[in-house]
N, C-alpha and C positions, 0 to 999 in steps of 0.2 A: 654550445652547452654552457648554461651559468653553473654559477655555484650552488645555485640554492638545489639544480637537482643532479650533481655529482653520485649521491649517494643511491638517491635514487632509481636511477638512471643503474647504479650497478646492479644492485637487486633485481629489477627488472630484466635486466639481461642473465641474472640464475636465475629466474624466476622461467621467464621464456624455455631455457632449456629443459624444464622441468614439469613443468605446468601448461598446458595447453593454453595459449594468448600468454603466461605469466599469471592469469587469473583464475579464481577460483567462482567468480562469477561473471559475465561476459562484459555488464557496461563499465565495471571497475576498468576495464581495458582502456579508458581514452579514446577505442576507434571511434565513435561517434564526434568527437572533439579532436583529436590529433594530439601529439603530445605526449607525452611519458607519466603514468599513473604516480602519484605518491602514495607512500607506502608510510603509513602509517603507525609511529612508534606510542604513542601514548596520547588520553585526551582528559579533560576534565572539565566538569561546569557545561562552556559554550561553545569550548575549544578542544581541536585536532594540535597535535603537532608532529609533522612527517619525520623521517629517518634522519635528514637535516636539521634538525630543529625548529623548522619554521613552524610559525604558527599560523593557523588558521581558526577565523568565528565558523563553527560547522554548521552547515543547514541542510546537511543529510540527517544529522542522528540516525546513524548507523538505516537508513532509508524510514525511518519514523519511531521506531522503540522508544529512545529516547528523549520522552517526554519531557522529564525531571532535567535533563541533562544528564552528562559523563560524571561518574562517581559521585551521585548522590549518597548522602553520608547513612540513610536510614537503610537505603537498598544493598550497599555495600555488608552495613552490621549484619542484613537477613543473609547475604549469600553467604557470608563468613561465616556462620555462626551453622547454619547449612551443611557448609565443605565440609566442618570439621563432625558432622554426625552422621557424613558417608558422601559418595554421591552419586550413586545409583543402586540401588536393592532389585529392582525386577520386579516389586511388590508395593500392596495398596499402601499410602501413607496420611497419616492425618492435612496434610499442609494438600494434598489433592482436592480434599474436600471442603476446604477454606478459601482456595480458590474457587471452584466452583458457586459456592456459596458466594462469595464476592461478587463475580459477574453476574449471576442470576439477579442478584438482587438489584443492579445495575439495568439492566438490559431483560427486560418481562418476556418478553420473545419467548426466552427460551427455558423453559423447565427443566429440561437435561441436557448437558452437556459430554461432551466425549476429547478429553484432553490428549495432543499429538506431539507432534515435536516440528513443523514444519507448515507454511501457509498453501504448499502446495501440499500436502498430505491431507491437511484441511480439505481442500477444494476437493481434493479428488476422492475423496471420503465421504462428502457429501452429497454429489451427483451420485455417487453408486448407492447409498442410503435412499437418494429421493427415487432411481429408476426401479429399486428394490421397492419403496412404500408404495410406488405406483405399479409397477407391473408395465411400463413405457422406455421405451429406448432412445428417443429424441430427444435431446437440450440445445436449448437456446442461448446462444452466447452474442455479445456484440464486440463489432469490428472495434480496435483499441484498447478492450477490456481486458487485462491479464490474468489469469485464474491460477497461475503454476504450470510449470511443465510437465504434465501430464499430457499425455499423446493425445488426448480424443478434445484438450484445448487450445495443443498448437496448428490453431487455423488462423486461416484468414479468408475475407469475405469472396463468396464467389460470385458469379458475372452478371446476378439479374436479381430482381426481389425474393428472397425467402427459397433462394436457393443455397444446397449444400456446401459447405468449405472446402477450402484445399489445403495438406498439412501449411505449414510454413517451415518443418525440419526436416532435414532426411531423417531414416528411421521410423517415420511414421506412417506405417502401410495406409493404403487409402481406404480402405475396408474397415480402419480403427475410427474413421470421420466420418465417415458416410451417415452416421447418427445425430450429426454437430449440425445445428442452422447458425449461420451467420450474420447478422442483421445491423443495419446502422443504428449506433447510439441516439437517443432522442428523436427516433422517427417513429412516431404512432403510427401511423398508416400502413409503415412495412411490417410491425408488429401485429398489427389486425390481420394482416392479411397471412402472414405464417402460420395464426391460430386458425384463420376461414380453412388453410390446404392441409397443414398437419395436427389441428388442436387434440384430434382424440389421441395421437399417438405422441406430444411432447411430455415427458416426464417432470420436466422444470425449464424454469428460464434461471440463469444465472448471470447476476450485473452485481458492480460497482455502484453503490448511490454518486460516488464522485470517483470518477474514474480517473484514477495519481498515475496512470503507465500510459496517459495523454498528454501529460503535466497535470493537468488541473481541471474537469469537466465536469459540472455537476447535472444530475439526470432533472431533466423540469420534473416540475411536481404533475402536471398531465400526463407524462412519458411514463412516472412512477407508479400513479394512479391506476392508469390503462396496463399496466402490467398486471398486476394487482387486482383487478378486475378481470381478466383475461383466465390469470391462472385459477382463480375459484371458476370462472363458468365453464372451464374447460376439465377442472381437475387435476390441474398440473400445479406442481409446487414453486413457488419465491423465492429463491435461496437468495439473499444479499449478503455480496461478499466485502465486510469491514473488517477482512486485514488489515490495510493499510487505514481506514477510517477510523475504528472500531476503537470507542477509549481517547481517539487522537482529536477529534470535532467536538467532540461532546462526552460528557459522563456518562450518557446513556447513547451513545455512540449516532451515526448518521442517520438510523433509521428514527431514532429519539425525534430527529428534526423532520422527519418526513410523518410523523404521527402526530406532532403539532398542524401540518398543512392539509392532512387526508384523514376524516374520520375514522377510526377503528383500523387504522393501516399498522399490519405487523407482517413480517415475512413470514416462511413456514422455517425455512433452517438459514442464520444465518453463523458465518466462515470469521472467525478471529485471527488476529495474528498478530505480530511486533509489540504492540502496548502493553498485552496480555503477559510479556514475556519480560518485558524489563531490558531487553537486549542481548537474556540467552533463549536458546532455541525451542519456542514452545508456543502452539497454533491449540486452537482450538475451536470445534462446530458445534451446532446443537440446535432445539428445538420444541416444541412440544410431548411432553409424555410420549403420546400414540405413536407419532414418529419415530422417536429416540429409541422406542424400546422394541424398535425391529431389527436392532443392532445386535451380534453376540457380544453376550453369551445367552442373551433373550430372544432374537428372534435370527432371520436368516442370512441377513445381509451381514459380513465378515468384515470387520476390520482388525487390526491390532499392532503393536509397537512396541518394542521391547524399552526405549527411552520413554514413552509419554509417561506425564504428570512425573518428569524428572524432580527428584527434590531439590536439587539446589536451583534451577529453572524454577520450580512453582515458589519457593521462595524468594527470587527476586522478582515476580511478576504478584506476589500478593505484596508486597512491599510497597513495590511502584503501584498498586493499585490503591492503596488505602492512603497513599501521597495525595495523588490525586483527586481523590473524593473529600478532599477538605475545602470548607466555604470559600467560593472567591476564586478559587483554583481557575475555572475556566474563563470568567471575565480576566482576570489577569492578562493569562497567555492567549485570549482572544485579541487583547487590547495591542498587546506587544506586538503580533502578528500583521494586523491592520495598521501597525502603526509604519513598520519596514515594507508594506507591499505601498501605501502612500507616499510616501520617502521616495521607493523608487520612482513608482509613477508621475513623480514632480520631478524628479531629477530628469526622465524621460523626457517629458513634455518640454523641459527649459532647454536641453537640446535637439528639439523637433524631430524625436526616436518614437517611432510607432510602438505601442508600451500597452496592454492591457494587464489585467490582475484580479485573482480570483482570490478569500481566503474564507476557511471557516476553523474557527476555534483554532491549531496551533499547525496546521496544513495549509501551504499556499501553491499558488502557481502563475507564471505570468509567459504573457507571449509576446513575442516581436508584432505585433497586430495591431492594427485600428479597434479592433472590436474583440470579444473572448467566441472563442467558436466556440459548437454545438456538437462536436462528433469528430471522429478521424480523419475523412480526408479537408477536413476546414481546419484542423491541427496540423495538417502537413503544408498548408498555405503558407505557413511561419519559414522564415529566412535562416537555413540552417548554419549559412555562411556568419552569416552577422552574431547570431547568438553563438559559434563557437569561438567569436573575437571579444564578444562578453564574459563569457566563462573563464579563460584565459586572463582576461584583463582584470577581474576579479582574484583569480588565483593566484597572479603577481602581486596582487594589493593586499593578501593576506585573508582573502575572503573564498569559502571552499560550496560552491551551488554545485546540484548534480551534473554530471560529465555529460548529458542528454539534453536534446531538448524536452523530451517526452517525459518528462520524470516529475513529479510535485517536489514543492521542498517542506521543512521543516524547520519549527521553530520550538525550541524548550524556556521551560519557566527560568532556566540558567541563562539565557537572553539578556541583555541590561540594557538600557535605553541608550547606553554608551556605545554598544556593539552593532544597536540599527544605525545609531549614525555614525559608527565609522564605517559601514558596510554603504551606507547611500551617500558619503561623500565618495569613496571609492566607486559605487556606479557614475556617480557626476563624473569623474576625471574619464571614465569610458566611454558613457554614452558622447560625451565629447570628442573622441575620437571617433567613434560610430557617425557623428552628422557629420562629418567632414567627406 
């Protein structure tokens, strides 16, 4: 045990005794990595600093919120200013409808919106919206794509083309899946052929444009297309889920980039999350008028939540949001982003480290690989061993990437060109040890 995680390392053990893994969410655990989680006393700008003091350049942002960076000065004034006018009523408030108003105007998709408190609450609010607007029982999900832990999305792929899933948790009867297709990411053919056996009775298909709980996969624009096509001839809805995208790739979020490549492409509902929020807890779905307004207290389909459109939540997410949409904003931290996944990728290369890298706008991902896969089980090709001797060798150096291989990372505008290169001199001294 060093020093730097003494303290750690205690907390961790009340934590253990208290908290199922220590954790309040599974991959903060380390299992995937080995190793004792840091615990996290305070961050600002670009940077973490654990219970230890040590610092770390963060390229979690808290798993993507974080756009601005830790304690942006404007975000800060909105949520203070917030606190101090209450922080929860139970009741409508004008800052709900400013948000709203914000995203809309961002993201044409969606006419109405329906603000939550959670990216799975989202998800699982939106499939029962889309099976309710259709009158269908079936959704379509693909293998690697994470929607929330909702029972009828913890699946995984079963044994033959456009067959049914199997939970992946205890607790989830099999009778709650039996309505879930599972399908591989980026396969048109298996996609066609799901709508040829089940099309009259699928409700939605529900994907990732760039699927972040792979690390970093983005859907071709054929794959996106023929979806897209699929669900008007068949009648089934588009739900694209930009949690994790949404606000992070673009100002008008992933699908912005998929309406540049495919004429007239827009989903029917799509899933917000993290950007939306600024870093407190606040999701949100939506859609067109006809849809939206099947929801109560208009029409049958039930949702509701006693926190959504929290105000000091919708306050730091209209903050964070009106940051963002200033000129420049995304060339910036497009630039900054592309500029540490090249860094690494030379760093790789000069120690003959099999190294690929995906990025768009302030979300990256890179894999242990010759080449960037296309789908899950081409993600699980990646050398678990070697990237958890990366992760480690980085989080000694003062540099904090997700504890997973599967995870995308993150970069904010609080980024400095100083922080890519101390982080790709720091993979240089690794992947040097990696080629040996």
């Amino acid at each position: 045990m060093t020093p730097s995680t003494d303290r750690n390392t205690t907390l961790f053990e009340r934590a253990k005794a208290l908290i199922p893994g220590g954790v309040n969410s599974p991959v903060r655990a380390f299992r995937a990595v080995g190793g004792t989680p840091r615990f996290i006393a305070r961050a600002q700008g670009a940077y973490m600093w654990d219970a230890d003091g040590q610092r770390f350049i963060d390229y979690i942002g808290s798993w993507g919120p974080m756009i601005l960076g830790h304690g942006h000065p404007a975000v800060l004034e909105a949520v203070q200013k917030a606190a101090l006018e209450g922080f929860s009523f139970g009741a409508p408030t004008e800052r709900e409808v400013e948000l709203a108003e914000e995203i809309i105007r961002h993201v044409p998709s969606m006419e109405m919106i329906r603000l939550v408190s959670s990216g799975t609450e989202a998800g699982m609010s939106a499939i029962r919206l889309a099976r309710g607007a259709t009158g269908r029982s079936k959704i379509i999900k693909f293998n690697g794509c994470y929607h929330g832990h909702a029972d009828s999305l913890l699946v995984k792929a079963g044994s033959g083309l456009a067959t049914f899933g199997h939970a992946t948790s205890a607790g989830v009867p099999p009778e709650v899946v039996q309505h879930t297709l599972v399908l591989e990411y980026n396969d048109v053919a298996q996609l066609e052929e799901a709508f040829a056996l089940h099309g009259k009775d699928v409700a939605c298909v529900i994907m990732e444009p760039i699927a972040g709980n792979m690390n970093f996969v983005r859907a071709s624009v054929p794959f996106m297309r023929r979806a897209r096509e699929l669900c008007t001839q068949h009648g089934a809805l588009l739900v694209i889920d930009e949690v994790m995208t949404g606000f992070r790739v673009a100002l008008g979020s992933a699908q912005s980039l998929y309406a540049q490549q495919i004429p007239g492409f827009a989903p029917d509902l799509t899933v917000l999350g993290k950007v939306i929020g600024g870093g407190m807890p606040l999701a949100a779905f939506g859609g067109p008028r006809a849809i939206m307004e099947q929801l109560a207290p208009l029409g049958p389909v039930y949702q509701a939540g006693t926190l959504s459109g929290n105000p000091v939540a919708t306050a730091c997410g209209l903050a964070t949001l009106r940051e963002i949409a200033k000129p420049g904003f995304y060339e910036q931290l497009a630039a900054r982003t592309r500029a540490l996944i090249g860094g690494l990728a030379g760093a790789a290369q000069a120690e003959g480290v099999d190294f690929c890298a995906d990025s768009e706008g302030g979300m990256f991902g890179f894999f242990l690989l010759p080449a960037l896969p296309q789908n899950y089980p081409e993600v699980l090709t990646t050398d678990g061993a070697r990237f958890n001797q990366l992760f480690h060798g980085l989080l000694e150096r003062g540099v904090y990437i997700a504890p997973a291989l599967y995870e995308a990372g993150f970069v904010s505008a609080a980024h400095t060109a100083a922080d890519v290169e101390a982080t790709v001199a720091a993979a240089r001294e690794v992947f040097k040890a990696l080629s040996k």
